[in-house]
mmCIF file of the N, C-alpha and C atoms, coordinates in Angstrom:
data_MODEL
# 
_entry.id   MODEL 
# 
loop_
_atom_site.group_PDB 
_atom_site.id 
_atom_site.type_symbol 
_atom_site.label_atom_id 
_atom_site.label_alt_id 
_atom_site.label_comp_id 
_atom_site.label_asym_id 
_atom_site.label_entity_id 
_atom_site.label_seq_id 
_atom_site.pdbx_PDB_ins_code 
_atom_site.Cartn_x 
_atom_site.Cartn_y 
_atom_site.Cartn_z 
_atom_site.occupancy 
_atom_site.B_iso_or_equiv 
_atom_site.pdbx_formal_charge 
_atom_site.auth_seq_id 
_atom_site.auth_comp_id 
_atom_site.auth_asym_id 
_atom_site.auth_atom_id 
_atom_site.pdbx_PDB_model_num 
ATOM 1   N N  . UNK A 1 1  ? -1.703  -34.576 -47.807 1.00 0.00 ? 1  UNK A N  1 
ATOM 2   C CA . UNK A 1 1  ? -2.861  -33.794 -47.455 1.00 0.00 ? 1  UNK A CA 1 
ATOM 3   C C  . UNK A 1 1  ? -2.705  -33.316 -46.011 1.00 0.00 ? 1  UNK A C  1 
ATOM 4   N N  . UNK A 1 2  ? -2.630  -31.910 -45.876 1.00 0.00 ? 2  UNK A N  1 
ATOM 5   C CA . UNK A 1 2  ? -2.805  -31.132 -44.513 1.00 0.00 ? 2  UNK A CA 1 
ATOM 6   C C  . UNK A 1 2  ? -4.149  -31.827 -43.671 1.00 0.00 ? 2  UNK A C  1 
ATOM 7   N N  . UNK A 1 3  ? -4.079  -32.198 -42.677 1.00 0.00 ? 3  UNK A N  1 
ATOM 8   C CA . UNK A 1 3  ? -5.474  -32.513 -42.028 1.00 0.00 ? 3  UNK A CA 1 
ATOM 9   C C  . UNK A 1 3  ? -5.061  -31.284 -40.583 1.00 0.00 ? 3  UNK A C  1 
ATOM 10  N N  . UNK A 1 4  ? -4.179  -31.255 -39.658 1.00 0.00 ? 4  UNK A N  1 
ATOM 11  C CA . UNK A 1 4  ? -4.115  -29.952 -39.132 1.00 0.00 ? 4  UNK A CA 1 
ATOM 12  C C  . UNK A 1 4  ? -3.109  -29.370 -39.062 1.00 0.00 ? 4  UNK A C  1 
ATOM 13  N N  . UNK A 1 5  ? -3.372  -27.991 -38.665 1.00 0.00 ? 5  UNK A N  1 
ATOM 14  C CA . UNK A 1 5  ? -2.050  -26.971 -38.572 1.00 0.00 ? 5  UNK A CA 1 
ATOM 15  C C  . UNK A 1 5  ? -1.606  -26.194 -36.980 1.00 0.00 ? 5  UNK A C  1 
ATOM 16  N N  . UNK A 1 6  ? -1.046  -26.084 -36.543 1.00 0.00 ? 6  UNK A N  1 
ATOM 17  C CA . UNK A 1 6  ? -1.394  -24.951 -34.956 1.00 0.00 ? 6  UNK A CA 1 
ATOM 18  C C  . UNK A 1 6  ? 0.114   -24.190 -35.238 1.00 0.00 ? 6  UNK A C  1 
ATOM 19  N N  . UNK A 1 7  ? 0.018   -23.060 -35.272 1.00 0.00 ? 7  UNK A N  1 
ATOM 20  C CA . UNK A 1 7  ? 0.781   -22.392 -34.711 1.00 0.00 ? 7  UNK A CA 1 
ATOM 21  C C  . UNK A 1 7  ? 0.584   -21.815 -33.580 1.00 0.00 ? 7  UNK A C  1 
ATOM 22  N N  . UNK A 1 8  ? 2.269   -22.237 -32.605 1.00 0.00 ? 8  UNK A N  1 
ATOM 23  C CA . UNK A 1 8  ? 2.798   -21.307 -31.558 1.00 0.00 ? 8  UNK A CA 1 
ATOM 24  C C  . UNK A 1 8  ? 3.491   -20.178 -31.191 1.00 0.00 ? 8  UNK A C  1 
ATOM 25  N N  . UNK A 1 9  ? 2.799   -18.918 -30.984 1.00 0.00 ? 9  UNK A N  1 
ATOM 26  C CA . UNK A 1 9  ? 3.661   -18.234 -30.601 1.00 0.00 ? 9  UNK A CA 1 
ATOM 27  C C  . UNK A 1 9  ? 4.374   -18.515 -28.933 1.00 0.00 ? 9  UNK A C  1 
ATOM 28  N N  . UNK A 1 10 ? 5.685   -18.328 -29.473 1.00 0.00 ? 10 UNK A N  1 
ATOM 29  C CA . UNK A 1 10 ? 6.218   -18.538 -27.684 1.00 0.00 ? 10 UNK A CA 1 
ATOM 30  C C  . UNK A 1 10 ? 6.212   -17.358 -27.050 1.00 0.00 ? 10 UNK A C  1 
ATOM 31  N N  . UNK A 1 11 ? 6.093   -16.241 -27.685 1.00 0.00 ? 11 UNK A N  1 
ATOM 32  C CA . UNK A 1 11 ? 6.247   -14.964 -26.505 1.00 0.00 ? 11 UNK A CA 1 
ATOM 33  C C  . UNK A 1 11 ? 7.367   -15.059 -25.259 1.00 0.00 ? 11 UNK A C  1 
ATOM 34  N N  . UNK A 1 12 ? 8.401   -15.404 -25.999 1.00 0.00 ? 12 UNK A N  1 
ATOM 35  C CA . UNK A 1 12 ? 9.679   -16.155 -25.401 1.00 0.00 ? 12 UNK A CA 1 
ATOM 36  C C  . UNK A 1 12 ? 10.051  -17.034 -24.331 1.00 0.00 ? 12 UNK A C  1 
ATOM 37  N N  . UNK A 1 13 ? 9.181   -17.623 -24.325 1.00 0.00 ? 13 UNK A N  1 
ATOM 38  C CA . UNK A 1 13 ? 9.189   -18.626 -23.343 1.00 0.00 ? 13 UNK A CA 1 
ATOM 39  C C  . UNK A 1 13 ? 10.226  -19.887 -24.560 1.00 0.00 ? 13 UNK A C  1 
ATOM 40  N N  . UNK A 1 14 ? 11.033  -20.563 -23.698 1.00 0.00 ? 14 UNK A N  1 
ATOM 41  C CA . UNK A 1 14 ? 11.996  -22.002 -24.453 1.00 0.00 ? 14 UNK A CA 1 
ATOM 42  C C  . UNK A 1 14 ? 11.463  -23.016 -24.851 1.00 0.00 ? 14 UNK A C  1 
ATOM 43  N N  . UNK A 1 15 ? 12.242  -23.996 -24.889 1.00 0.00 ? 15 UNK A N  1 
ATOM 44  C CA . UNK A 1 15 ? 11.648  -25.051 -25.701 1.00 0.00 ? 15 UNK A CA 1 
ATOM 45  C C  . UNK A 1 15 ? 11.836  -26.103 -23.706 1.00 0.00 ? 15 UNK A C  1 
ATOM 46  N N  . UNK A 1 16 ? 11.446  -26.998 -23.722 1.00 0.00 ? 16 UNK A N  1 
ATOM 47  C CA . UNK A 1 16 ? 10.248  -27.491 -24.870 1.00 0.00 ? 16 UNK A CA 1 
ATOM 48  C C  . UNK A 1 16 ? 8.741   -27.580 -24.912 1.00 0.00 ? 16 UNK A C  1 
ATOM 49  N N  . UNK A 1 17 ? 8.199   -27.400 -26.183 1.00 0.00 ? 17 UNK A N  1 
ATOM 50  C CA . UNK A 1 17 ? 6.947   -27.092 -25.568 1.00 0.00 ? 17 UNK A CA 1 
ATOM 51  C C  . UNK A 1 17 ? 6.138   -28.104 -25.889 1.00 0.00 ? 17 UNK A C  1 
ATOM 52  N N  . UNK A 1 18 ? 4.708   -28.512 -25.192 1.00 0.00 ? 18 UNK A N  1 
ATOM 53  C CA . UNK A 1 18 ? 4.129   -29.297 -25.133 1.00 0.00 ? 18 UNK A CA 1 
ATOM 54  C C  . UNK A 1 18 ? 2.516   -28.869 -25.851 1.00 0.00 ? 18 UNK A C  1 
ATOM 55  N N  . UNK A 1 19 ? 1.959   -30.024 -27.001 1.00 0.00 ? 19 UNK A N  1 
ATOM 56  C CA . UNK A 1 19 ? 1.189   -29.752 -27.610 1.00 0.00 ? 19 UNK A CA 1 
ATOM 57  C C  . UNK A 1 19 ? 0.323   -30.603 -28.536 1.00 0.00 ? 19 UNK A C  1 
ATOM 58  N N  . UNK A 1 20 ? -1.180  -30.257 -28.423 1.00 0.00 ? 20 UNK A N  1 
ATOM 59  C CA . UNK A 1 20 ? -1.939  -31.364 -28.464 1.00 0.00 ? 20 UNK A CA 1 
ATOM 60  C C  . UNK A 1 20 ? -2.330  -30.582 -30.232 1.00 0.00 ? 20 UNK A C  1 
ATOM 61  N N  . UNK A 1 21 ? -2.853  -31.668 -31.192 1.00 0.00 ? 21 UNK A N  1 
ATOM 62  C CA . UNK A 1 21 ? -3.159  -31.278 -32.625 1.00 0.00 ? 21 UNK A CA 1 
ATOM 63  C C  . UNK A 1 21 ? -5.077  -31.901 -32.281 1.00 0.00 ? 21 UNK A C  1 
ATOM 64  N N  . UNK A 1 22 ? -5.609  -30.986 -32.635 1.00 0.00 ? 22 UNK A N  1 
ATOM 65  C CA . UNK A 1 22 ? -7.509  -31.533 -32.217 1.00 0.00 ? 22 UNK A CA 1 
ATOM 66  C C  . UNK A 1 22 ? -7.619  -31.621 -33.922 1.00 0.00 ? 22 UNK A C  1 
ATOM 67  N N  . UNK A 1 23 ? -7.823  -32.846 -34.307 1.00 0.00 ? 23 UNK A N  1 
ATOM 68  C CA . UNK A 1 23 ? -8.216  -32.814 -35.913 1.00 0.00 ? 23 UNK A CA 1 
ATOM 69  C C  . UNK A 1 23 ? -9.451  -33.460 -35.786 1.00 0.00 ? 23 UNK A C  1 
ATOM 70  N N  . UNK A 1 24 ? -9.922  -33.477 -37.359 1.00 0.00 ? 24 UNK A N  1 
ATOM 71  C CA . UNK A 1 24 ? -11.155 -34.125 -37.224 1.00 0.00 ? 24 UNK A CA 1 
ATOM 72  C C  . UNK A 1 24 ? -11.288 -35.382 -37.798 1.00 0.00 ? 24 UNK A C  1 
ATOM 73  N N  . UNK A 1 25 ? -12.091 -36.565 -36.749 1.00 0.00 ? 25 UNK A N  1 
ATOM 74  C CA . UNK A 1 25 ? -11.140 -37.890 -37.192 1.00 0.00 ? 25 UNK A CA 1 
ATOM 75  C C  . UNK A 1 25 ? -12.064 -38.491 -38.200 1.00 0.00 ? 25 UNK A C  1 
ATOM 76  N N  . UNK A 1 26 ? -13.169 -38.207 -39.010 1.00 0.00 ? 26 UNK A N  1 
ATOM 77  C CA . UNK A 1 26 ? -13.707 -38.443 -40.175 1.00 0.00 ? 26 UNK A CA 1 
ATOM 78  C C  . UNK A 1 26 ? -13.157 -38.189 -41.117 1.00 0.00 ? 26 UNK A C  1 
ATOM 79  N N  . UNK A 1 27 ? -11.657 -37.196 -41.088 1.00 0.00 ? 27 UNK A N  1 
ATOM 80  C CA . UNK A 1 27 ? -10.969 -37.234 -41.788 1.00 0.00 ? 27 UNK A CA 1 
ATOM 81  C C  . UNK A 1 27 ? -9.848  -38.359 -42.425 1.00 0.00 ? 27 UNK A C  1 
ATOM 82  N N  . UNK A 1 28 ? -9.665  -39.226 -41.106 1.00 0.00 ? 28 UNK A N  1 
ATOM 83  C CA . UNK A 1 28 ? -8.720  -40.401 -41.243 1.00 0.00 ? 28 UNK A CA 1 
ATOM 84  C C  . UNK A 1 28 ? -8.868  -41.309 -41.145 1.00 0.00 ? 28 UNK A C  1 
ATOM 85  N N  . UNK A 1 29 ? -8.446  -41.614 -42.492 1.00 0.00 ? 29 UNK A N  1 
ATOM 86  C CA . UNK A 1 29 ? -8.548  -43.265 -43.336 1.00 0.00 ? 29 UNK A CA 1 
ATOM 87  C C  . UNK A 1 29 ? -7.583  -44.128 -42.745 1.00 0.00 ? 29 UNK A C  1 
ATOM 88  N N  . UNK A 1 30 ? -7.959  -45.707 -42.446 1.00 0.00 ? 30 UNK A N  1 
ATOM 89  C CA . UNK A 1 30 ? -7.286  -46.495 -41.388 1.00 0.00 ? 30 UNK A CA 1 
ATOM 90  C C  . UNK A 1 30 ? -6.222  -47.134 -42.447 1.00 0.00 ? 30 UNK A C  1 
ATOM 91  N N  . UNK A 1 31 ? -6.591  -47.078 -43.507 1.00 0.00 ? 31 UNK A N  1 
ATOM 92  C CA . UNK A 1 31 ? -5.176  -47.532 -44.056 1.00 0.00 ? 31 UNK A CA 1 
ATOM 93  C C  . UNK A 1 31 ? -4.021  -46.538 -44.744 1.00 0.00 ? 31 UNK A C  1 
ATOM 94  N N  . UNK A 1 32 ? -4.664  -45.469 -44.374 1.00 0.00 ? 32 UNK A N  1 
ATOM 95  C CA . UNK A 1 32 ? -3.434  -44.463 -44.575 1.00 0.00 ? 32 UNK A CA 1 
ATOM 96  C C  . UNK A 1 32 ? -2.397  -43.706 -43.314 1.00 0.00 ? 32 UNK A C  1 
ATOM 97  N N  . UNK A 1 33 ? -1.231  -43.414 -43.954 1.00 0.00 ? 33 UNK A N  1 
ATOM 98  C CA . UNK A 1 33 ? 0.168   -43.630 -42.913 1.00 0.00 ? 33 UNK A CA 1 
ATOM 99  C C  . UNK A 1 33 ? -0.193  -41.607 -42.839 1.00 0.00 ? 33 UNK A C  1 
ATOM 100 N N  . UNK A 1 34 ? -0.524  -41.214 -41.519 1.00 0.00 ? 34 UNK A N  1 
ATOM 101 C CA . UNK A 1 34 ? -0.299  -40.189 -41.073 1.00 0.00 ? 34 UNK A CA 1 
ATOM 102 C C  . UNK A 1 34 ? 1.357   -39.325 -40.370 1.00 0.00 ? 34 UNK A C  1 
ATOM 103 N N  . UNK A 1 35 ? 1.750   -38.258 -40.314 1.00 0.00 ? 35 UNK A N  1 
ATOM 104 C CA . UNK A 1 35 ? 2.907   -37.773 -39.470 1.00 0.00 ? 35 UNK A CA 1 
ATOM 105 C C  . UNK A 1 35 ? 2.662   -36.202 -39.670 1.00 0.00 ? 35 UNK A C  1 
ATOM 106 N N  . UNK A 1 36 ? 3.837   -35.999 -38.046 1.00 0.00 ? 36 UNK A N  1 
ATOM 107 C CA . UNK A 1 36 ? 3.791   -34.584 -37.634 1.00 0.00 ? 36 UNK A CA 1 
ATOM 108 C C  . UNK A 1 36 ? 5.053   -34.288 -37.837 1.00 0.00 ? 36 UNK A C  1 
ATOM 109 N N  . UNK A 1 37 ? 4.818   -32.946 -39.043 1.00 0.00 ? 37 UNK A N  1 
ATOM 110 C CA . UNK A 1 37 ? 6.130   -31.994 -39.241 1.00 0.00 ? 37 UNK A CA 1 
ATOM 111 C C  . UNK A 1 37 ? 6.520   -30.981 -38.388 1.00 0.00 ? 37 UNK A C  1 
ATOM 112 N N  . UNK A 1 38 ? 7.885   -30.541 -37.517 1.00 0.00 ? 38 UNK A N  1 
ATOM 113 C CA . UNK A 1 38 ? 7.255   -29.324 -36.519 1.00 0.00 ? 38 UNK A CA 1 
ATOM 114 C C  . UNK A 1 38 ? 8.633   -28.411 -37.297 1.00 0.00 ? 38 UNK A C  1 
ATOM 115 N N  . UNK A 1 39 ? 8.032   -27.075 -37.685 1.00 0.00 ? 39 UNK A N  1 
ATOM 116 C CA . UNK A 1 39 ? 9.359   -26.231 -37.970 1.00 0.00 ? 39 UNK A CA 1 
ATOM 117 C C  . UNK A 1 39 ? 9.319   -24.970 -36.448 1.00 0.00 ? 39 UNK A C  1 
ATOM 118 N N  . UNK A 1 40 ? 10.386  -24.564 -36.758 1.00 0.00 ? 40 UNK A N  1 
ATOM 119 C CA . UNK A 1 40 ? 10.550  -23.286 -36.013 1.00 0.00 ? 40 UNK A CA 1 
ATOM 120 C C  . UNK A 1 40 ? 10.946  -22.452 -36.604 1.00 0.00 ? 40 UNK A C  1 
ATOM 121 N N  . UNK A 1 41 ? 9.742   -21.289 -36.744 1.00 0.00 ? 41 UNK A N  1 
ATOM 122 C CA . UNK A 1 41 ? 10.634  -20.465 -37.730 1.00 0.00 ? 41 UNK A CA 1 
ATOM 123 C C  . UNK A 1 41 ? 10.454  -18.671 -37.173 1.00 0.00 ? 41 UNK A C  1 
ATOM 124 N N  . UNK A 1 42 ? 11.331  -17.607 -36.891 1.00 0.00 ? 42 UNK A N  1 
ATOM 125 C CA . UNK A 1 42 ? 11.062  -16.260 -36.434 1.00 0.00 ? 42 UNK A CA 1 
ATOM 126 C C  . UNK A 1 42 ? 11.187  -15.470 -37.496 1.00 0.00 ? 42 UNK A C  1 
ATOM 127 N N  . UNK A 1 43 ? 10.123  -14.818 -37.838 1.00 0.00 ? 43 UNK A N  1 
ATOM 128 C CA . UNK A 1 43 ? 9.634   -13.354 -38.834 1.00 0.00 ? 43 UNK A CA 1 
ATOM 129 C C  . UNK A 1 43 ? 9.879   -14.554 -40.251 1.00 0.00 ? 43 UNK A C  1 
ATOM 130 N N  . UNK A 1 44 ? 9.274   -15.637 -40.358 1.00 0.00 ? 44 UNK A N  1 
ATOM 131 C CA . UNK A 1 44 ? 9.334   -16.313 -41.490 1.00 0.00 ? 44 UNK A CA 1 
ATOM 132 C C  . UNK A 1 44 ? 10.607  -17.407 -41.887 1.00 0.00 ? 44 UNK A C  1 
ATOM 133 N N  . UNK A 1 45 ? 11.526  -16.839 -40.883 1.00 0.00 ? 45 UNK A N  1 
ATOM 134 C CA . UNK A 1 45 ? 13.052  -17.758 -41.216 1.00 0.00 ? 45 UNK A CA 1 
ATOM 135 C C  . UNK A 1 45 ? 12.910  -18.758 -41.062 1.00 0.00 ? 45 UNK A C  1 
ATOM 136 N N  . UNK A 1 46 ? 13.359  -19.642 -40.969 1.00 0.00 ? 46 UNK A N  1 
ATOM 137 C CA . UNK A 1 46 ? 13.316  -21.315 -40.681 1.00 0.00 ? 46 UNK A CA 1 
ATOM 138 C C  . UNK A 1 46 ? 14.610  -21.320 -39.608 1.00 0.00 ? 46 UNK A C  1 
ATOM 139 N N  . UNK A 1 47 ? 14.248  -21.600 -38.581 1.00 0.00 ? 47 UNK A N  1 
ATOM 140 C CA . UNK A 1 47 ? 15.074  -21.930 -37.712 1.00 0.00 ? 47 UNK A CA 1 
ATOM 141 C C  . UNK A 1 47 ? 15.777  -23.540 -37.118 1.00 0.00 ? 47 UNK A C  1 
ATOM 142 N N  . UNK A 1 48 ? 14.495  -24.277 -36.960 1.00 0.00 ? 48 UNK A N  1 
ATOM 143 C CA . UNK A 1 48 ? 14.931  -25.663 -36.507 1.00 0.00 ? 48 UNK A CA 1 
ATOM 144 C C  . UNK A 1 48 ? 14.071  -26.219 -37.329 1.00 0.00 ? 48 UNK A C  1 
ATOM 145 N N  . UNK A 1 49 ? 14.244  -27.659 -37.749 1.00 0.00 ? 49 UNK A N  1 
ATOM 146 C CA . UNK A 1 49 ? 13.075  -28.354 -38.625 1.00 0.00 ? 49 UNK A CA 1 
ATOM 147 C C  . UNK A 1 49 ? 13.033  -29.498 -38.006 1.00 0.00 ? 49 UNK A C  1 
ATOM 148 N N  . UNK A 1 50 ? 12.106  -30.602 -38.018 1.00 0.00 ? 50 UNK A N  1 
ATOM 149 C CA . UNK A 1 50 ? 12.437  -31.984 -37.680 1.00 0.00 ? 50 UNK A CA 1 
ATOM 150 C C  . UNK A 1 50 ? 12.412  -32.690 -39.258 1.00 0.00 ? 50 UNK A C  1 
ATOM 151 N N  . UNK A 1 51 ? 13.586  -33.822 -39.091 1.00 0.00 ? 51 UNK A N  1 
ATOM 152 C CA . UNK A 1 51 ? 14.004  -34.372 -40.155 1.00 0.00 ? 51 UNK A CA 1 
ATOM 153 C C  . UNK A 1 51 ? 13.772  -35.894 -40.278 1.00 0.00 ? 51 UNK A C  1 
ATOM 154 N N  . UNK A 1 52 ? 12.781  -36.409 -39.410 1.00 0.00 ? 52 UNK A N  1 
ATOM 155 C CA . UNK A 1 52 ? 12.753  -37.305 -39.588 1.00 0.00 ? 52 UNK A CA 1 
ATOM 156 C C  . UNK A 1 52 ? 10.876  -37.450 -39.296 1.00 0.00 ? 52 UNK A C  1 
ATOM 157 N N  . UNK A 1 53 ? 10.601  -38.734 -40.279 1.00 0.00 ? 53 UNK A N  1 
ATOM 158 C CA . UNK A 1 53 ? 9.506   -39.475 -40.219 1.00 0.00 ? 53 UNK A CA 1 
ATOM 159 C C  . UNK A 1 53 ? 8.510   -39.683 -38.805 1.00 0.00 ? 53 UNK A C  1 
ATOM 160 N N  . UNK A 1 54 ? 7.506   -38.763 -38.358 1.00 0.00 ? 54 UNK A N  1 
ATOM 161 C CA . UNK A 1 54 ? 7.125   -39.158 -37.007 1.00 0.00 ? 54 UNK A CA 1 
ATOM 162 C C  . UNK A 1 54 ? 5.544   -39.651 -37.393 1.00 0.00 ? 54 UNK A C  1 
ATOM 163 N N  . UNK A 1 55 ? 5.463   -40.486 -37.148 1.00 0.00 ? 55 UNK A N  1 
ATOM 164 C CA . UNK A 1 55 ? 4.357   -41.125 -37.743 1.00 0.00 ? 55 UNK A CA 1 
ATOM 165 C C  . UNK A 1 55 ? 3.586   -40.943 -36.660 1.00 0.00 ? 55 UNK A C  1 
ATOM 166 N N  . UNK A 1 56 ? 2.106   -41.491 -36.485 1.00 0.00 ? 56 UNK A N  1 
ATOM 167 C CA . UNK A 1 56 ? 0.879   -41.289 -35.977 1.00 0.00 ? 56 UNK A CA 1 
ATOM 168 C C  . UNK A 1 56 ? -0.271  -41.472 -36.238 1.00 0.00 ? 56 UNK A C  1 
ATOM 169 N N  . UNK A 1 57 ? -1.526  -41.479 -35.376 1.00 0.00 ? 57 UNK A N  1 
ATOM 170 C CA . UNK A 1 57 ? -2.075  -42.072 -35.363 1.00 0.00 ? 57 UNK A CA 1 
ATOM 171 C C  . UNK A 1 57 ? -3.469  -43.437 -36.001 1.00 0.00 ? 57 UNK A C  1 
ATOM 172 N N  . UNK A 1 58 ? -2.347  -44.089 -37.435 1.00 0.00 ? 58 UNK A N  1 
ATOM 173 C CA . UNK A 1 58 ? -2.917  -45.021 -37.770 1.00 0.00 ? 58 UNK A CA 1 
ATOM 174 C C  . UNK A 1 58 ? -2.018  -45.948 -37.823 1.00 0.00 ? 58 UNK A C  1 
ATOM 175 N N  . UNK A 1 59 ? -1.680  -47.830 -38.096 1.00 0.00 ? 59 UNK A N  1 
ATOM 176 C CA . UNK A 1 59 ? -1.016  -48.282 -38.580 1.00 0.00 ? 59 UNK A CA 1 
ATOM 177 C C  . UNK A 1 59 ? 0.073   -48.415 -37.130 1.00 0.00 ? 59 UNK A C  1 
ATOM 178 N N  . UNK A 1 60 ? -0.299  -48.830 -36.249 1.00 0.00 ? 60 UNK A N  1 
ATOM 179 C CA . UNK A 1 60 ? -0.170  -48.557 -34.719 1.00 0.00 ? 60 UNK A CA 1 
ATOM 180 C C  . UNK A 1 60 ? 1.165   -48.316 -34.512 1.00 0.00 ? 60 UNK A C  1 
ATOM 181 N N  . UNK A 1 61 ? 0.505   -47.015 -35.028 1.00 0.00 ? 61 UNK A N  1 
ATOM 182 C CA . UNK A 1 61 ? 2.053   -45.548 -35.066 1.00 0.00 ? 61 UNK A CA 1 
ATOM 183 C C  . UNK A 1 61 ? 1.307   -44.697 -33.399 1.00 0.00 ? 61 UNK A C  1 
ATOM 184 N N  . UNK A 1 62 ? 1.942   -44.250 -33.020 1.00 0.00 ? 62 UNK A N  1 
ATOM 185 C CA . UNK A 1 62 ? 1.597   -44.126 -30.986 1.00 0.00 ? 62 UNK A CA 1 
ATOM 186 C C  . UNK A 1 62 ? 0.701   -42.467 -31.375 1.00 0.00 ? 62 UNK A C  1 
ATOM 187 N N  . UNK A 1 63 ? 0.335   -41.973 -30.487 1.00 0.00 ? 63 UNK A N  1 
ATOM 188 C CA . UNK A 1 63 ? -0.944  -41.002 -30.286 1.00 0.00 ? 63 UNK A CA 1 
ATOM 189 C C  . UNK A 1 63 ? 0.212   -39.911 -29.539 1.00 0.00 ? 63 UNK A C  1 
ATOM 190 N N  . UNK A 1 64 ? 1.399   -40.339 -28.783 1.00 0.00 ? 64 UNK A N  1 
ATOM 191 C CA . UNK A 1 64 ? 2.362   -39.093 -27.804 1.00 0.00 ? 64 UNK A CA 1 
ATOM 192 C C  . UNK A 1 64 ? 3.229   -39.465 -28.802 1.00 0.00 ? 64 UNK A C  1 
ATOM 193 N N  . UNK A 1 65 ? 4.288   -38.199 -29.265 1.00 0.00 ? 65 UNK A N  1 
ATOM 194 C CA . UNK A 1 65 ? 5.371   -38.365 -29.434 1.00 0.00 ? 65 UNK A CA 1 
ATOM 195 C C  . UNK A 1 65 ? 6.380   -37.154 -29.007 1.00 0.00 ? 65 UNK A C  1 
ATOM 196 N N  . UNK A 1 66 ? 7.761   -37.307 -28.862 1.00 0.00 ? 66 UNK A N  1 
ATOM 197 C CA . UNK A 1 66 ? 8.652   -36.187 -28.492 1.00 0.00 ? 66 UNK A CA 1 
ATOM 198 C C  . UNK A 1 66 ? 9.639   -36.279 -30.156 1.00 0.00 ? 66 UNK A C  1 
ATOM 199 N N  . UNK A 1 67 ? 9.328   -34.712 -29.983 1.00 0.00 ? 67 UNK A N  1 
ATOM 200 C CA . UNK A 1 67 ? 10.207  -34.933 -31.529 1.00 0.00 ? 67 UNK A CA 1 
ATOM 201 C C  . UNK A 1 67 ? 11.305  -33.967 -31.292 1.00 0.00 ? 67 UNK A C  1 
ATOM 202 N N  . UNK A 1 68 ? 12.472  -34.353 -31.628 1.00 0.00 ? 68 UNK A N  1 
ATOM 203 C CA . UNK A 1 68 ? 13.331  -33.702 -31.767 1.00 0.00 ? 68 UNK A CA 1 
ATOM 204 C C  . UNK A 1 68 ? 13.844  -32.763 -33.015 1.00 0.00 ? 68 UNK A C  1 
ATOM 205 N N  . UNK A 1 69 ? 13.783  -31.565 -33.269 1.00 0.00 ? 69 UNK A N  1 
ATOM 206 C CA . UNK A 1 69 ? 14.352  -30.762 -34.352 1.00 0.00 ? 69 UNK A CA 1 
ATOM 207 C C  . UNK A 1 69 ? 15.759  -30.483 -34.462 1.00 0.00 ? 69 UNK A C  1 
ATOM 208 N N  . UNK A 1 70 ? 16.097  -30.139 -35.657 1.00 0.00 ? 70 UNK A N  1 
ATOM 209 C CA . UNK A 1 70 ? 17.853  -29.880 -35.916 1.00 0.00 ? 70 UNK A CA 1 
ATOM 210 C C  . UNK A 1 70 ? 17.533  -28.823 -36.427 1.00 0.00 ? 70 UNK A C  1 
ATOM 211 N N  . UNK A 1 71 ? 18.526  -27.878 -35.977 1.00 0.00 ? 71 UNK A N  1 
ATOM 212 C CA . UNK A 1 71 ? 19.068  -26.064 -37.116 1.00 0.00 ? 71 UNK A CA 1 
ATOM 213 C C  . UNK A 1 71 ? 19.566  -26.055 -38.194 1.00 0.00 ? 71 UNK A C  1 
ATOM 214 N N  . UNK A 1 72 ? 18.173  -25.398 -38.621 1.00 0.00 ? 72 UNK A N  1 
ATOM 215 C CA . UNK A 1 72 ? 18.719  -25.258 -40.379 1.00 0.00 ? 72 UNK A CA 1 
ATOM 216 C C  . UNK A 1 72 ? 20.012  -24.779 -40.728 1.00 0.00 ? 72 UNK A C  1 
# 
């Protein structure tokens, strides 16, 4: 289940960029395992994806994380 979404435009500015998700927390159940997917993608392509599991904030999974992406 999507709880939020943000897209960035960079207006070409690089990586890396820094970024907060405002959800709504009546949405989240304490025994369920939350995570953040980040793609990069220009005119729809998929450029970088992250490939691994970044868990958050339930199940004392951390509130900051730095995620690293790999090229599709």
């Amino acid at each position: 289940m999507l709880i939020v979404e943000q897209v960035i435009v960079t207006a070409g500015q690089q990586v890396p960029f820094e970024f907060v998700l405002a959800y709504d927390e009546s949405r989240i159940q304490p025994c369920h395992t939350y995570a953040v997917q980040v793609r990069v993608e220009d005119g729809g392509k998929l450029l970088f994806i992250s490939d691994t599991v970044n868990r958050v904030i339930t199940r004392a999974a951390p509130s900051h994380l730095d995620i690293v992406v790999r090229r599709n």
